[in-house]
C-alpha positions as CSV (number, residue, x, y, z in Angstrom):
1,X,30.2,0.1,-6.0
2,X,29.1,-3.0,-5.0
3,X,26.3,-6.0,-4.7
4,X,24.8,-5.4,-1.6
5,X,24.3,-9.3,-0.9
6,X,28.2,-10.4,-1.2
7,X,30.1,-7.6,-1.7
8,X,32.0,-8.4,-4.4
9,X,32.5,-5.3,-6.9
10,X,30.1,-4.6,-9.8
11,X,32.0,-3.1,-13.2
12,X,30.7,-1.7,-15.9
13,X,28.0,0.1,-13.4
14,X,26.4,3.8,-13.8
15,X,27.5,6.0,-11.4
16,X,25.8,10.0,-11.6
17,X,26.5,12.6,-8.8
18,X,23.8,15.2,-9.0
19,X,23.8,18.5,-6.9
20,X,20.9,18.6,-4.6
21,X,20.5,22.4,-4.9
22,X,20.9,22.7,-8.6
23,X,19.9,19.3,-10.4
24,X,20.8,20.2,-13.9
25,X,24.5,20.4,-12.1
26,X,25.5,16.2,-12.9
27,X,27.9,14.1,-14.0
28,X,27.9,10.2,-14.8
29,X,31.1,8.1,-14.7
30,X,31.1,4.3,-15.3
31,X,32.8,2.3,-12.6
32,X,36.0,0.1,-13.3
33,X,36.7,-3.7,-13.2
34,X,37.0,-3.3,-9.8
35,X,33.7,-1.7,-9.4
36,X,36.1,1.4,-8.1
37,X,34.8,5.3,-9.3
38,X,35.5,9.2,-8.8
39,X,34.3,12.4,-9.2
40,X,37.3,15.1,-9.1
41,X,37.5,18.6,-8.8
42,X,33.5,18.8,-6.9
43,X,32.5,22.0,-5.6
44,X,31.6,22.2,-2.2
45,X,27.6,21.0,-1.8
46,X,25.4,18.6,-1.1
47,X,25.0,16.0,-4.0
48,X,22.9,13.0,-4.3
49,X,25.1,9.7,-5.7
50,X,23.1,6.9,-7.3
51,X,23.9,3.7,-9.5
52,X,22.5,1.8,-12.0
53,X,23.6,-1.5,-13.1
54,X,21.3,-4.2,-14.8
55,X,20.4,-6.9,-12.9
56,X,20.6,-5.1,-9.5
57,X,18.2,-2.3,-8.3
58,X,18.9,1.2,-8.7
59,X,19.7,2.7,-5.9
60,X,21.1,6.2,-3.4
61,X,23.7,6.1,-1.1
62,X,22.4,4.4,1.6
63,X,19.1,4.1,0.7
64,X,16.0,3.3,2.7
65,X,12.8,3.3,1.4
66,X,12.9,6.4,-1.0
67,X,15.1,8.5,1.1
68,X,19.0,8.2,0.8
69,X,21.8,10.5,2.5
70,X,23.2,13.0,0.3
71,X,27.2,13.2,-0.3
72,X,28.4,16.7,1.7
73,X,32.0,17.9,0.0
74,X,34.1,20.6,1.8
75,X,32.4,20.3,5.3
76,X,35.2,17.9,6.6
77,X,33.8,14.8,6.0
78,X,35.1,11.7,4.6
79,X,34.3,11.3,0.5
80,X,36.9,9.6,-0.7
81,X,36.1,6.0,0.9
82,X,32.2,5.6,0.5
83,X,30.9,2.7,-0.4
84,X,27.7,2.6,-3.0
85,X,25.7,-0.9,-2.1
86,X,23.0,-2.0,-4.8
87,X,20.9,-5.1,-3.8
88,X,20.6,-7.7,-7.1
89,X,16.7,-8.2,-8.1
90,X,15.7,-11.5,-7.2
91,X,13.3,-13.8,-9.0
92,X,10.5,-16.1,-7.8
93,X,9.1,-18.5,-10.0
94,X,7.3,-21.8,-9.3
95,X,4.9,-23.7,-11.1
96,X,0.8,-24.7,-10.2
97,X,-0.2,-27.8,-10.6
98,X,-3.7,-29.9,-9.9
99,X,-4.5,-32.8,-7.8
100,X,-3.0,-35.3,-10.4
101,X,0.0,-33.7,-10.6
102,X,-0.9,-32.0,-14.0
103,X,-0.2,-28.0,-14.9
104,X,-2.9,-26.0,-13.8
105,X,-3.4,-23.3,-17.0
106,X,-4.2,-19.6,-16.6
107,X,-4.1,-19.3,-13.0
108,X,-4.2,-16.1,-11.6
109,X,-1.1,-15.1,-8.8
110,X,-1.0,-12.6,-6.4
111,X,2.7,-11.7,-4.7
112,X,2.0,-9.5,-1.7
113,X,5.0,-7.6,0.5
114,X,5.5,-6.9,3.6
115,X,5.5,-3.3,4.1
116,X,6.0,-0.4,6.3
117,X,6.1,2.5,3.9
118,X,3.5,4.4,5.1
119,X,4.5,4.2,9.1
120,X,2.1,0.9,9.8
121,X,2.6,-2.5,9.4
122,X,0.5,-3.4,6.4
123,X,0.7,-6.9,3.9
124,X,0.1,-5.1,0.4
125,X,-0.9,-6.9,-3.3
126,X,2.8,-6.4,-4.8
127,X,3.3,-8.1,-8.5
128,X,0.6,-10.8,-10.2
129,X,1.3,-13.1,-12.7
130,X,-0.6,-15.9,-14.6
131,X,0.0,-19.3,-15.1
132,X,1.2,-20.5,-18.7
133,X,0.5,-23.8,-20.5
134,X,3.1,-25.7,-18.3
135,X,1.5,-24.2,-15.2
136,X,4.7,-22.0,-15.0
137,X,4.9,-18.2,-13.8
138,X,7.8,-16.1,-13.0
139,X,7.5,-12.9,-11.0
140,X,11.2,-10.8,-11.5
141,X,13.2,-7.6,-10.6
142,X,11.8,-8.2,-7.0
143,X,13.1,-6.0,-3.9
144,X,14.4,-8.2,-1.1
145,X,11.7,-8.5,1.8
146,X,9.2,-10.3,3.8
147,X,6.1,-11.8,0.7
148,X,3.4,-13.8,0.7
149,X,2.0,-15.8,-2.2
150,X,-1.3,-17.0,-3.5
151,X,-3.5,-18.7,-6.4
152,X,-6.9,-18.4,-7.6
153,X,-7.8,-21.1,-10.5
154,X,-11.1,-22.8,-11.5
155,X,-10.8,-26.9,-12.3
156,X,-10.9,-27.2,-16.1
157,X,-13.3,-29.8,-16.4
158,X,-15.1,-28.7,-13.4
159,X,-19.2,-27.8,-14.6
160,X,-21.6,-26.2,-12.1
161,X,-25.2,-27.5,-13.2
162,X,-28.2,-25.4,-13.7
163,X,-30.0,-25.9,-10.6
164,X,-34.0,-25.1,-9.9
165,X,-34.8,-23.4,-6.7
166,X,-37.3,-26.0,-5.8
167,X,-34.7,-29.3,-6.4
168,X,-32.2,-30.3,-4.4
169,X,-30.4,-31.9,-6.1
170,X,-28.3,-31.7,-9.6
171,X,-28.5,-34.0,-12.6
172,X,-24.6,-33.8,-12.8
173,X,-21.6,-36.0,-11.6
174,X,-20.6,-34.4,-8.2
175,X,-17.0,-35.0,-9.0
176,X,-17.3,-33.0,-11.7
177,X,-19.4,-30.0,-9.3
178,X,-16.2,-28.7,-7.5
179,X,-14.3,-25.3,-7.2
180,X,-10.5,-25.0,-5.9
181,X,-10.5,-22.9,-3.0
182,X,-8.0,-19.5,-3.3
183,X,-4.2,-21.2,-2.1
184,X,-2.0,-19.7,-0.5
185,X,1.6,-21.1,0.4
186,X,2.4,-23.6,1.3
187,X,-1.0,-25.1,0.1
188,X,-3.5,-23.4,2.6
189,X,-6.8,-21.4,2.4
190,X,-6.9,-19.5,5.2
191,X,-4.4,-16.3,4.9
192,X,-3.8,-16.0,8.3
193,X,-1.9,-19.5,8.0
194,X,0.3,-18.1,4.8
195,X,3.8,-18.6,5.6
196,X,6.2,-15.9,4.8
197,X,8.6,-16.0,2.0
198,X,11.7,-14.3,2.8
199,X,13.3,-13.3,-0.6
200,X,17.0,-11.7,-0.3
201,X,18.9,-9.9,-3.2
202,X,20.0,-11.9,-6.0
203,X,17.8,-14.9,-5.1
204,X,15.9,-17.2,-7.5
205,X,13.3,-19.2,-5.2
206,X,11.5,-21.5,-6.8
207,X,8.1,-21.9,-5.3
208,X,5.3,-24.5,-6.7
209,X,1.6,-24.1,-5.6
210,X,-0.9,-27.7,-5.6
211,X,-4.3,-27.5,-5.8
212,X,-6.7,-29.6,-4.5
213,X,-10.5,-29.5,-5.2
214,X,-13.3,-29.2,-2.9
215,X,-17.5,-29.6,-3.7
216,X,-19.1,-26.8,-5.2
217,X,-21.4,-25.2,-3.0
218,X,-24.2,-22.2,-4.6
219,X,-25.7,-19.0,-2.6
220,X,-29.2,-18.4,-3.9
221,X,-30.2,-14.7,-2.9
222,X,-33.4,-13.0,-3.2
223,X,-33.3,-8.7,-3.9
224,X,-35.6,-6.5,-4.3
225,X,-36.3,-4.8,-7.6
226,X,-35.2,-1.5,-8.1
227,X,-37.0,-0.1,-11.2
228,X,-39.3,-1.5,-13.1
229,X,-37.5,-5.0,-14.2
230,X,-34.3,-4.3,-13.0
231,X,-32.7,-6.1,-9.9
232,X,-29.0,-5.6,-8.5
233,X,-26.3,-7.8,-9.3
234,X,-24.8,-9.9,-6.9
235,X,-21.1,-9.7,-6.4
236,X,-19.0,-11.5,-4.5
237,X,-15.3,-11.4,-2.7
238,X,-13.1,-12.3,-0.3
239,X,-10.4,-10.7,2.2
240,X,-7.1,-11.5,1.8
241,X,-4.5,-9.4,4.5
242,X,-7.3,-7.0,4.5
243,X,-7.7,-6.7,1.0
244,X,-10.7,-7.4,-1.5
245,X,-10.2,-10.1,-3.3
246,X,-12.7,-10.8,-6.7
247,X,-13.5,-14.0,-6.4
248,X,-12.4,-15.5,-10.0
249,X,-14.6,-18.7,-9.5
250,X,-18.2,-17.9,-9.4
251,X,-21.1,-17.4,-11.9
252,X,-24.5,-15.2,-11.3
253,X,-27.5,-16.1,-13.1
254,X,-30.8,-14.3,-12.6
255,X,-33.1,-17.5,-11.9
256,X,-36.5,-16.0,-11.6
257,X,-37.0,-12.2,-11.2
258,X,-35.8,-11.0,-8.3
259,X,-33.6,-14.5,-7.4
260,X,-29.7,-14.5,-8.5
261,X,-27.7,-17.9,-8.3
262,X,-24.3,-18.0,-7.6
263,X,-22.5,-21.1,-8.5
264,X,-19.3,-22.7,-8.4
265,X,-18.1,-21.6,-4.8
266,X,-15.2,-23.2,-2.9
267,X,-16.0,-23.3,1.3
268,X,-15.2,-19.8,2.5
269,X,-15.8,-16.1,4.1
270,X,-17.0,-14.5,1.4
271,X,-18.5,-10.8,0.9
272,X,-21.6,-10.2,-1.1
273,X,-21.7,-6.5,-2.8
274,X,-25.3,-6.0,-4.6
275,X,-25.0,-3.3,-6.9
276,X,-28.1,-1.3,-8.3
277,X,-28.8,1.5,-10.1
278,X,-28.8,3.9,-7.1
279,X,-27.2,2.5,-3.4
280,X,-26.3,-0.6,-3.0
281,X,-26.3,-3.3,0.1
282,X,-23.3,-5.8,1.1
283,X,-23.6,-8.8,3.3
284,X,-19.7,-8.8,4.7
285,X,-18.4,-12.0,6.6
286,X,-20.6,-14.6,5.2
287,X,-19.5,-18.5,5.9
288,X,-20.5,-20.7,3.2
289,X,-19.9,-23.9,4.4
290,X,-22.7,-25.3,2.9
291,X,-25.3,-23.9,-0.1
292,X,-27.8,-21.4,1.2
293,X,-30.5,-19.0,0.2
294,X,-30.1,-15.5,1.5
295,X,-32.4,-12.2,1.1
296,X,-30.5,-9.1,0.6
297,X,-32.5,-7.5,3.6
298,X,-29.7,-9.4,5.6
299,X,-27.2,-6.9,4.0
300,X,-26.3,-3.4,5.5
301,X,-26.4,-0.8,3.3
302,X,-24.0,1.2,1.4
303,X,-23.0,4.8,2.2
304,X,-22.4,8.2,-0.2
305,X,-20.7,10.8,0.8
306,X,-20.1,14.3,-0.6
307,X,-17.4,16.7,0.4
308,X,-16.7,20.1,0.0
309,X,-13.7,21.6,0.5
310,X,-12.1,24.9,1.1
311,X,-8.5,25.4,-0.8
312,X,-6.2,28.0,0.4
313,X,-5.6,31.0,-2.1
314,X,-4.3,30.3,-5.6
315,X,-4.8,26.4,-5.4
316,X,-7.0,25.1,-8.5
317,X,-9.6,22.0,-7.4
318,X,-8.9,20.2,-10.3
319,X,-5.5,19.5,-9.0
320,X,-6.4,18.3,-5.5
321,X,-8.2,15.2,-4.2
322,X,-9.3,13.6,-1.3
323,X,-9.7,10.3,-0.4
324,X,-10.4,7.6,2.4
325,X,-8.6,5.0,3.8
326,X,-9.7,2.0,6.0
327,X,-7.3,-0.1,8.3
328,X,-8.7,-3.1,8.0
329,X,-10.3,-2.8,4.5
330,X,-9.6,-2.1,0.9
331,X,-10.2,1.7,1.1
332,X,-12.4,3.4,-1.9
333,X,-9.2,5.7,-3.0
334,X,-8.9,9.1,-3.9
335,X,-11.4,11.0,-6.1
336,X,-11.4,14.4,-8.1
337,X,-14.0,17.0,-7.9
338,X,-16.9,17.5,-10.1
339,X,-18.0,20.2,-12.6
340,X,-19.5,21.6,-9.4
341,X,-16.1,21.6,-7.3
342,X,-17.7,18.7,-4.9
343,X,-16.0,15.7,-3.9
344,X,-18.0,11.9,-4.5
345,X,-18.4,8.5,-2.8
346,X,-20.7,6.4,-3.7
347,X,-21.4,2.9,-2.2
348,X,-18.7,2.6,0.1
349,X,-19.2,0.5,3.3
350,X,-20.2,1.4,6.8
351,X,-16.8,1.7,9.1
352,X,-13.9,3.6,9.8
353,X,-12.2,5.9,7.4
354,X,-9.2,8.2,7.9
355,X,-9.4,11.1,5.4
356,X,-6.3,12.0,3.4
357,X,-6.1,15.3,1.3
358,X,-3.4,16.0,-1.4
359,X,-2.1,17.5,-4.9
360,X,0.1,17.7,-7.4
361,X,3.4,18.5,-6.3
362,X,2.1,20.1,-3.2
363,X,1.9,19.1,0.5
364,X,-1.5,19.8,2.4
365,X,-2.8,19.5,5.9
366,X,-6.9,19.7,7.1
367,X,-7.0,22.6,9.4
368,X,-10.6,21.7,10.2
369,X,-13.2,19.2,9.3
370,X,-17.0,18.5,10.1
371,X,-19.9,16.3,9.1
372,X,-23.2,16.3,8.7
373,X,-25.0,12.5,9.0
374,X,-21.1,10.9,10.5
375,X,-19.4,10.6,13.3
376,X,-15.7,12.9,13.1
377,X,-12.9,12.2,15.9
378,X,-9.7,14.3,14.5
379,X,-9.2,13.4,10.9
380,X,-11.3,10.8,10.7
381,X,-14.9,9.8,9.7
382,X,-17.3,7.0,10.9
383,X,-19.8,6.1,8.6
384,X,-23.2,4.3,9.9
385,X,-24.6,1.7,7.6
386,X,-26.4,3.8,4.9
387,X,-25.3,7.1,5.6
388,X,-25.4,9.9,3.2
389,X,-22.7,12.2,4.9
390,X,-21.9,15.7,4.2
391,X,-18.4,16.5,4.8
392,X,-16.7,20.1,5.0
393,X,-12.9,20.0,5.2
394,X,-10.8,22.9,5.2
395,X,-7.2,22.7,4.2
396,X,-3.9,24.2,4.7
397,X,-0.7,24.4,2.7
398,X,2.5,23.4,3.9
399,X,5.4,25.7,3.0
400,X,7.8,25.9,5.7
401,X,11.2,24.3,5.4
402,X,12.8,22.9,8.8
403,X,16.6,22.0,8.6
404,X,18.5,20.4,11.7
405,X,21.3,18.1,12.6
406,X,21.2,14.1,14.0
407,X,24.3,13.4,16.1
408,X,25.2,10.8,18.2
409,X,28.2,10.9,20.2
410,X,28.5,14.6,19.3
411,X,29.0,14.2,15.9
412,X,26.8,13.7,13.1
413,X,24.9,11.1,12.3
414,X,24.5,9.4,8.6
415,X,21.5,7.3,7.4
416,X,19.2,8.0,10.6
417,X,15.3,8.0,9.6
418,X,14.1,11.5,10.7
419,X,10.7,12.0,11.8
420,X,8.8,15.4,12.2
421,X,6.5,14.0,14.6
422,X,2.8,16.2,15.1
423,X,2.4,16.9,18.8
424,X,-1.4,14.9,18.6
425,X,-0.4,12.3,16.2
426,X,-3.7,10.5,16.0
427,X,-5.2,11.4,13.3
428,X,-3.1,13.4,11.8
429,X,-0.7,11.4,9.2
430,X,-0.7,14.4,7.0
431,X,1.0,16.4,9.7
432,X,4.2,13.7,9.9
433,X,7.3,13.9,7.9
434,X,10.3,12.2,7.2
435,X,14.1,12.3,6.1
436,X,17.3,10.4,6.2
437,X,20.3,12.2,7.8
438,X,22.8,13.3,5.2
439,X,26.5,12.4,5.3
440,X,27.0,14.8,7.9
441,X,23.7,14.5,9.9
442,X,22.2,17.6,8.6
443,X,18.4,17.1,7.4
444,X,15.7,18.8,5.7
445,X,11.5,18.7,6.0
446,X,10.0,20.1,3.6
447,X,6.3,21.5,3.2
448,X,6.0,21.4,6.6
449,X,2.3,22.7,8.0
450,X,2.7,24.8,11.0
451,X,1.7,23.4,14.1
452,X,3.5,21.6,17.0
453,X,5.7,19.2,16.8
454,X,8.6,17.3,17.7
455,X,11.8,15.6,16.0
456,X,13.4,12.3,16.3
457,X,16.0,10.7,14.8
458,X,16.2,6.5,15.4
459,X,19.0,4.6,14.6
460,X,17.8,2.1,12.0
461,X,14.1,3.0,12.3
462,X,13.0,2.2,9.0
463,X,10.6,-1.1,10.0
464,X,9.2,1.0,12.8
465,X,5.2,1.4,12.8
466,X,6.2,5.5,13.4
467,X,2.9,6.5,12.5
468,X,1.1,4.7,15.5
469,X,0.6,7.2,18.0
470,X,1.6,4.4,20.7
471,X,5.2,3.5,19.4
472,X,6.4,6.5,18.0
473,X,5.5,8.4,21.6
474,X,8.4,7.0,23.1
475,X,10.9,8.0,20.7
476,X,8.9,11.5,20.8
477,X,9.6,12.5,24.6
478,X,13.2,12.1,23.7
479,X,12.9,14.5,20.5
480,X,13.7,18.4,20.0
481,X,10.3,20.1,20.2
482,X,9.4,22.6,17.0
483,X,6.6,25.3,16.6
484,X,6.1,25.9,12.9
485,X,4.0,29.0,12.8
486,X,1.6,30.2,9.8
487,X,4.6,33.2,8.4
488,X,4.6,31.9,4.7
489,X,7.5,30.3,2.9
490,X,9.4,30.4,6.3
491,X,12.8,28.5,6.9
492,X,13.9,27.6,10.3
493,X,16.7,25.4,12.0
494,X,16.3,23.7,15.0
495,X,18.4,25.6,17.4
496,X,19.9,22.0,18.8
497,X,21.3,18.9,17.5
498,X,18.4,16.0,17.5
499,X,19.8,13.3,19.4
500,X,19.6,9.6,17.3
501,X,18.5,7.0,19.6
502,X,18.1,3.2,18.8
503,X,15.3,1.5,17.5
């Protein structure tokens, strides 16, 4: 075994070896000065082989992502020379301070990562932190990667004045009327100028964060009352890397009835979300460069949506959800069903959604899928501003096994991403899935829905967007094709080596 950045061997390190076909079949050996193990007298069989030292991140052999290649003993391959890597957490820690130089207490940190997990290129909220007395944070045990950093903090001796409608103007030192803006590094606002930290195994970076402030600027909005005396409450965000971010730095106050105030805003693109006590509206995209009065007739309205959907035999509803997810917003998540075996959204945004269907322990697929008050292109949904959608899915339940070979050259091929690739793969996410060749390029999908499809194997394909129907086509024409049909529990192997291509 050993680090993953240098090389040099790790002792005193946690070695197991568990079978792959019987896990309660495992051993566990603890690796020498010279970071040197073994395991004698193994049965022939596929194992898995993992290690666990502190300080470094536990980790298969080979691993990418959560897949790893599985050790293969008595099939003529090489086990007496591997090499177990582990990559050493890395720390990044920093400190935030104000325009005078001084510590900037409880500020709130967002780490985000650069990630392809899912098959798309997506910037995702990774750790947080706060800020301590010193204006210190730390953020530890990181994976190496591609982050992005940012700060949200309110000035402490910053006040934001009661103001009357009518007056413009506040009885109130204006250098005392300001708001830092949300920072990201090095010391910008906008996200889209962010510059990428790149954080590799073992480092300790340290990265500080200044904040300068900017004038306080208000939004006055007018709503309209929903019962009798009550109005819905103003809330406001921003997007960062297509995620909703709560602003930390404002303060609503009902005025008059009817009229919210919301003070102590940095200069921005803000989203207002006004929640009553049925539907709500939002104003998305707003530019507050200056203070403004809106009316919440500016704002589109919310949606609901109700689902009902058909289980195959045997499955219980209260261990299945469904969910929605948004490219380019934060997506409302994945809900349970009711008493009454329906599926509920409320107040989610006009746009649009992909829908996603899952369970415990089990893979599932929609078979079929229409609306009533939306918009449906394959798996998808578009919602119109204030839509209330009825949605039917019907599901299917993957249970076929599909077992092949990766070679290259003619012989197989370790540590190549494997895709099962749906023969329409827009829309259909649920349809993909994926392996890592084992130490003799043999491979294994599992839960596999039947259907069409075809398989690739690519050569250090890990920080491909696969998913996109438009980059993993290419790879596709080049795969073995597959038809997966509905016999249950079947087990099939590809009758011909998939060939692994480069990325």
């Amino acid at each position: 075994m050993v680090s993953k950045t240098d090389g040099h061997p790790l002792a005193g390190a946690r070695v197991s070896l568990v079978s792959v076909k019987n896990p309660q079949q495992q051993e566990a050996i603890v690796t020498g000065d010279d970071g040197k193990f073994g395991f004698t007298s193994v049965a022939a069989g596929k194992y898995s082989l993992n290690g666990v030292r502190r300080g470094f991140i536990s980790a298969g052999y080979d691993q990418h992502d959560q897949y790893a290649s599985a050790i293969v003993t008595g099939a003529a391959v090489d086990t007496e020379n591997l090499v177990l890597k582990l990559a050493p957490h890395a720390v990044v820690s920093g400190r935030v301070l104000d325009e005078s130089g001084e510590p900037v207490r409880h500020a709130r940190l967002t780490l985000y990562t650069d990630s392809h997990l899912d098959g798309e290129h997506r910037i995702l909220p990774s750790h947080n932190g706060q800020t301590d007395d010193l204006g210190a944070y730390e953020m530890a045990s990181l994976n190496p990667g591609t982050y992005y950093l940012s700060v949200d903090a309110q000035p402490w001796y910053a006040v934001h004045p009661d103001r009357d409608a009518s007056q413009s103007q506040a009885m109130v030192e204006p250098g005392l009327d300001v708001a830092y803006p949300i920072t990201y590094y090095p010391d910008v606002s906008d996200p889209d100028s962010a510059t990428p930290i790149s954080i590799r195994g073992g480092e300790h970076l340290q990265v500080d964060l200044h904040l300068s402030p900017v004038p306080s600027l208000r939004v006055i909005i007018h709503v309209p009352e929903a019962r009798s005396h009550q109005f819905p409450f103003p809330q406001l965000d921003q997007t960062a890397f297509g995620d909703s971010v709560p602003s930390l730095n404002t303060g609503a106050r009902m005025i008059s009835p009817g009229t919210w105030e919301i003070s102590g805003i940095a200069a921005g693109h803000y989203n207002i979300r006004l929640m009553g006590a049925s539907t709500g509206t939002e104003i998305r995209g707003l530019d507050v460069s200056s203070s403004q009065e809106l009316d919440a007739s500016a704002g589109e309205a919310l949606c609901t949506l109700k689902a009902s959907v058909t289980l195959p035999e045997s499955v219980n509803s209260t261990q299945f959800f469904i969910g929605l997810r948004s490219k380019n917003r934060t997506f409302p998540g994945m809900v349970q069903s009711d008493s009454k075996g329906q599926f509920n959204f409320e107040n989610i945004p006009a746009g649009h959604y992909e829908v996603m269907v899952g369970g415990a322990g089990r893979a599932y697929s929609i078979a079929q899928i229409s609306a009533e008050g939306a918009e449906v292109s394959g798996h998808s949904i578009t919602l119109a501003p204030g839509a209330s959608v009825s949605l039917s899915v019907t599901t299917a339940l993957g249970s076929a096994e599909v077992q092949g070979i990766a070679k290259q050259g003619g012989k197989g091929f370790s540590g190549a991403m494997v895709v099962l690739v749906p023969k329409n793969p827009e829309g259909n996410r649920d349809l993909f899935r994926r392996d890592q060749s084992d130490l003799d390029g043999t491979f294994v999908f599992h839960n596999v829905v039947p259907g069409s499809y075809n398989v690739v194997a690519i050569d250090n394909g890990w920080d491909l967007d696969w998913s996109q129907p438009e980059i993993i086509a290419a790879y596709a024409k080049r795969g073995v094709p597959l038809q997966v049909t509905d016999k249950a529990g079947q087990d099939l192997t590809l009758p011909t080596a998939v060939e692994v291509q480069s990325k």
